[in-house]
VMD Tcl script that draws the C-alpha trace (Angstrom):
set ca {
  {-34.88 -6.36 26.10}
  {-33.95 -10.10 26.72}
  {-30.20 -11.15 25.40}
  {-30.30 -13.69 23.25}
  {-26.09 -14.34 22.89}
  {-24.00 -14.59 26.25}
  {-21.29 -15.78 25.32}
  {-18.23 -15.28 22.87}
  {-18.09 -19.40 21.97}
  {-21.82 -19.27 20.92}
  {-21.81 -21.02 17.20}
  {-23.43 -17.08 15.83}
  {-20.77 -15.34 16.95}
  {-17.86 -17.50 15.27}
  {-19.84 -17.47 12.37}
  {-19.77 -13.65 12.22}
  {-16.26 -13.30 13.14}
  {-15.31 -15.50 10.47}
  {-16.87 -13.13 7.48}
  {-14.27 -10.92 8.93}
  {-12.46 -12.98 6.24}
  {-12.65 -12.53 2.60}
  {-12.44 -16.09 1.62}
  {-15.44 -17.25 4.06}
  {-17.54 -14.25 2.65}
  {-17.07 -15.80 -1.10}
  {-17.76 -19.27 -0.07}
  {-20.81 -18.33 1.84}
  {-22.00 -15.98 -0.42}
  {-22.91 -13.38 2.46}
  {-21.08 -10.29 3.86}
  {-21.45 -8.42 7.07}
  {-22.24 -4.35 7.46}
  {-21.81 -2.70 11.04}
  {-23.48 1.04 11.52}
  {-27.35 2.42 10.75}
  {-26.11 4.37 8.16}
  {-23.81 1.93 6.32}
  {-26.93 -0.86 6.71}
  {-29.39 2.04 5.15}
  {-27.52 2.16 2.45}
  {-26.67 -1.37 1.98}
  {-30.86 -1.82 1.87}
  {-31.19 1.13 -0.30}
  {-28.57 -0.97 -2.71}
  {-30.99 -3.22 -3.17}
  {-28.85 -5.95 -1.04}
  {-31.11 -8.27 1.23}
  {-30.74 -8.06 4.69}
  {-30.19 -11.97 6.66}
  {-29.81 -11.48 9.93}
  {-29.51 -8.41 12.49}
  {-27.28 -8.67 15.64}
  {-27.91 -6.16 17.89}
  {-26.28 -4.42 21.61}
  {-28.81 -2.93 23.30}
  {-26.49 -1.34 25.86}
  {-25.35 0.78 22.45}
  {-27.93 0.74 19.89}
  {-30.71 3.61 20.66}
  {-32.98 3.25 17.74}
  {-35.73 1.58 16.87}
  {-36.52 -1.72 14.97}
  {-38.76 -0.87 12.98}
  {-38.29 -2.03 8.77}
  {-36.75 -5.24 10.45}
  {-38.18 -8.29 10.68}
  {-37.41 -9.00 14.98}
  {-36.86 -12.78 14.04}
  {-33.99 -12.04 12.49}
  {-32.74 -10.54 15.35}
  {-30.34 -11.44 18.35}
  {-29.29 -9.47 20.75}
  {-25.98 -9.58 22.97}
  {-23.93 -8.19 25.52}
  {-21.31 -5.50 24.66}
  {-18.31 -8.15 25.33}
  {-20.17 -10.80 22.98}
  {-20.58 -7.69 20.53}
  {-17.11 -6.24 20.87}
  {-16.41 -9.81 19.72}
  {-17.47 -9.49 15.94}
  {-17.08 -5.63 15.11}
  {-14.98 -4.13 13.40}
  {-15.05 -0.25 14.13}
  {-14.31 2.11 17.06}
  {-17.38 4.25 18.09}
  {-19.62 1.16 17.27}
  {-23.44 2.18 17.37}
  {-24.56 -1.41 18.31}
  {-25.75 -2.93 15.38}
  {-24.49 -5.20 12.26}
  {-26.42 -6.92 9.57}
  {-25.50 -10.07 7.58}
  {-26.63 -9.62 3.78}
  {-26.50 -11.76 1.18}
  {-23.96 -10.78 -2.07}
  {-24.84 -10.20 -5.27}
  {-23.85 -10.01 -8.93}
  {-20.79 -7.53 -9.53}
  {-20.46 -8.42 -12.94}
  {-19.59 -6.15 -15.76}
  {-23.30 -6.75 -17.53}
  {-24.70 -5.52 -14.38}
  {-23.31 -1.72 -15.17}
  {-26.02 0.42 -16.12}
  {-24.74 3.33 -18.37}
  {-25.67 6.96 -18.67}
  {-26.22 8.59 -22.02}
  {-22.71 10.20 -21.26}
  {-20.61 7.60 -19.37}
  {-17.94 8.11 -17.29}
  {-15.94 5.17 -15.39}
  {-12.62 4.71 -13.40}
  {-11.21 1.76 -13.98}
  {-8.67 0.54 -11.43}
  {-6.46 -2.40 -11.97}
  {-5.16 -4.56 -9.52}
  {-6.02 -2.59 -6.49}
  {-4.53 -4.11 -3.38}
  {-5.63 -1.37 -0.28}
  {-9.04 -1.61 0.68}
  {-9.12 2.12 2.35}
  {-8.33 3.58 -1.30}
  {-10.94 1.38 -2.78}
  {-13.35 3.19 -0.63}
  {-12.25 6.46 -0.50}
  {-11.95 6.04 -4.86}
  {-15.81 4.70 -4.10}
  {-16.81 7.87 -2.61}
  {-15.27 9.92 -5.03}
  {-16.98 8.36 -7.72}
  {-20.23 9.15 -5.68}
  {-19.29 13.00 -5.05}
  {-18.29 12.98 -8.66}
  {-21.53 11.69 -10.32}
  {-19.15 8.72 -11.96}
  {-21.27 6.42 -13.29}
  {-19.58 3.50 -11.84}
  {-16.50 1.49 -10.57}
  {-14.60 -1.38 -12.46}
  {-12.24 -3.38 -10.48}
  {-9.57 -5.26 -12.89}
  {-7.95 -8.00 -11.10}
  {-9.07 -7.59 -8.06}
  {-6.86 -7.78 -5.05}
  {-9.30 -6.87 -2.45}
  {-13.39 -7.91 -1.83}
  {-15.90 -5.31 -2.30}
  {-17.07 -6.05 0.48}
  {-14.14 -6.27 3.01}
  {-15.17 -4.41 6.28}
  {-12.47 -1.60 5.69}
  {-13.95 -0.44 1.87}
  {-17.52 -0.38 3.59}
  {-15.87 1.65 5.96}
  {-13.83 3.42 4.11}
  {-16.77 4.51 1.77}
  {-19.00 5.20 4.41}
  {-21.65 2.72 2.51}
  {-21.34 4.17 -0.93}
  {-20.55 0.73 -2.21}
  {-24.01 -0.27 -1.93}
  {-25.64 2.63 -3.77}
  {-22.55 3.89 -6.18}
  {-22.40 0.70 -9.08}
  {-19.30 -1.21 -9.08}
  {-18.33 -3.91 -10.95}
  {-15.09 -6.56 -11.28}
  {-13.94 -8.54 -14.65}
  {-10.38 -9.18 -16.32}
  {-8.83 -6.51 -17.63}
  {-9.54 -7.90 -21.23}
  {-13.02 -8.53 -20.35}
  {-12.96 -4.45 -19.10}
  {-11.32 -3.47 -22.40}
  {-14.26 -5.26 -24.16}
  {-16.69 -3.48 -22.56}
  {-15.10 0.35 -23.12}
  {-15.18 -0.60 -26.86}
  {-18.58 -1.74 -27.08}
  {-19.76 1.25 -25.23}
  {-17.66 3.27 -27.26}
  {-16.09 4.88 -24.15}
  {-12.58 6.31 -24.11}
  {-9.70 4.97 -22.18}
  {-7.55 7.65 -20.45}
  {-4.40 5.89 -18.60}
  {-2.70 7.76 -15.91}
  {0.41 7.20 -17.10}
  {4.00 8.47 -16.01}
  {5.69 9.02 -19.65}
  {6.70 11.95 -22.12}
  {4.21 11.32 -24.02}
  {1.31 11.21 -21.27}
  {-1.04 14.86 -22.06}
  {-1.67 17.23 -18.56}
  {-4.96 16.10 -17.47}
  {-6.73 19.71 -17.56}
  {-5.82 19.08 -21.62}
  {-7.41 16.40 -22.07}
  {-11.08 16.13 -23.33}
  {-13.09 14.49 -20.96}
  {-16.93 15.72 -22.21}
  {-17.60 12.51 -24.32}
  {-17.78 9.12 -23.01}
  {-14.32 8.43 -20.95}
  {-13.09 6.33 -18.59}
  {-10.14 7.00 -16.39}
  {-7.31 4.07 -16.02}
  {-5.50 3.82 -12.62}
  {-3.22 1.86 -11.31}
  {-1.17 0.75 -8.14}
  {0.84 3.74 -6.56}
  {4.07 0.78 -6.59}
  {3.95 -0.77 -10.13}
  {1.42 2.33 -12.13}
  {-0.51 0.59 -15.10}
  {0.29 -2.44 -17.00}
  {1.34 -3.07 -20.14}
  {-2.00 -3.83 -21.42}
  {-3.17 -0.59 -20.07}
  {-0.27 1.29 -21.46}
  {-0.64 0.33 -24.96}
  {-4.82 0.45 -25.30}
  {-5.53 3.92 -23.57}
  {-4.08 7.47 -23.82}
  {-1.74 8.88 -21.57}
  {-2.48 11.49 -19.47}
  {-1.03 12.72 -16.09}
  {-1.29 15.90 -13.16}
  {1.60 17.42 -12.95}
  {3.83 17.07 -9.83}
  {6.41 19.97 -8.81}
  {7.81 18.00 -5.86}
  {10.23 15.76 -5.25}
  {7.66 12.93 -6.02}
  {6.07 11.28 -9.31}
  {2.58 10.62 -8.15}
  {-0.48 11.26 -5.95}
  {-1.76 8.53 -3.72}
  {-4.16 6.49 -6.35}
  {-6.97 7.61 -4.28}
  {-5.90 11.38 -4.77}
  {-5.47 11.19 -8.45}
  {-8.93 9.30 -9.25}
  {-10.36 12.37 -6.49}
  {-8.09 15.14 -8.75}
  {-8.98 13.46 -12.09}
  {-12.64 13.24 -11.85}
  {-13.18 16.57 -10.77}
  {-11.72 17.77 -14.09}
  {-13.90 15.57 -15.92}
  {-16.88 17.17 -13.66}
  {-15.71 20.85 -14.11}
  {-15.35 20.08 -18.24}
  {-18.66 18.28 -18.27}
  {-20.18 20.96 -16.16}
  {-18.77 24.60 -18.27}
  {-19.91 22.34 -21.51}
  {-23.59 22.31 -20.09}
  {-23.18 26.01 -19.80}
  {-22.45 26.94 -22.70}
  {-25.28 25.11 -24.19}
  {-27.74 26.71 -22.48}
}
mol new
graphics top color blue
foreach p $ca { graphics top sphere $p radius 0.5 }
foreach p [lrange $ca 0 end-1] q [lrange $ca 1 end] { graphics top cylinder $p $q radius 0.2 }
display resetview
């Protein structure tokens, strides 16, 4: 296969490098995905692929689904250039964003939601991603976001569930809003006396589950429009990583949701 890209200055490659940047993803409305599977998924999403850049000294399988002329190839130096991940397997795609907007959720007859506010890390963002995808969560709100859905390490991080797992970002007014409409339940994970064990808590009708930062914990706002709950920690310390408790959390929901089915039947 001829190599289209030689060299590391070529205008393509700074352009690819620089969506290593959150800021130059939002103004040019595009993202970048590295990895088969991640890109699979990203397509599966529903998100349209722009252009391909491919290593053939790494990449071993075939083009076929992709339009070749949106594809360049490089060298491996020109490609270690613009990833992003150890154990590359040669390929990343360019796609175009799309609408993360709170009107975009679409809601089971039973919803469940986490809610996280002012997430900074984007490795718990992913890892809460995938949860919500083991979990069978209905979706993701983002209050105040501190990090881009689509920085390199939450794609990562969620091995491409962000694509296929629905997430959406607002205010955290503009979240509120949309529990009450839908008539969902707010459930805070709140540090207090008055914050109810999780396993005590009735998670079988519509409920969503309020995190917040590890550092600060919830708001205000948070604190005073959803009820308290917490796990229990016999150790010297007062909380889980926020990845752990969303993981811990919405596995009770799942185990509730799932002995309630049961005993239906």
């Amino acid at each position: 296969m001829d190599i289209d890209i030689k060299s590391t200055s070529n205008p393509k490659i700074k352009w690819v490098k620089s969506l290593h940047n959150n800021g130059a993803r939002r103004r040019k409305g595009v993202f970048l995905v590295e990895g088969s599977k991640e890109i699979a998924y990203a397509i599966d999403g529903g998100f349209k692929p722009v252009t391909f850049f491919i290593c053939p000294d790494i990449y071993n399988d075939s083009l076929s689904g992709i339009n070749t002329e949106d594809v360049f190839t490089m060298n491996k130096v020109v490609f270690e250039k613009i990833s992003y991940r150890s154990g590359s397997d040669g390929i990343i795609a360019i796609f175009q964003s799309k609408s993360t907007k709170l009107d975009s959720l679409n809601l089971s007859s039973n919803p469940s939601l986490l809610v996280l506010e002012a997430v900074e890390k984007p490795g718990n963002l992913g890892a809460i991603i995938r949860t919500a995808d083991g979990a069978g969560i209905d979706g993701v709100i983002i209050c105040d976001e501190k990090t881009d859905f689509f920085n390199p390490n939450v794609i990562r991080s969620s091995v491409g569930l962000v694509f296929t797992k629905q997430v959406a970002n607002g205010t955290k007014e503009e979240a509120y809003d949309f529990l009450q409409k839908h008539e969902i339940t707010a459930y805070g994970a709140i540090i207090s006396d008055k914050s109810r064990n999780y396993t005590d808590t009735d998670f079988t009708p519509p409920s969503a589950i309020i995190l917040g930062t590890e550092h600060d914990g919830l708001s205000e706002f948070w604190q005073t429009r959803s009820k308290p709950i917490m796990i229990p920690m016999k150790g010297l310390n007062d909380s889980l990583n926020v990845s752990n408790a969303a993981a811990v959390i919405s596995y009770e929901l799942v185990r509730q949701r799932s002995e309630a089915t049961e005993h239906t039947k």
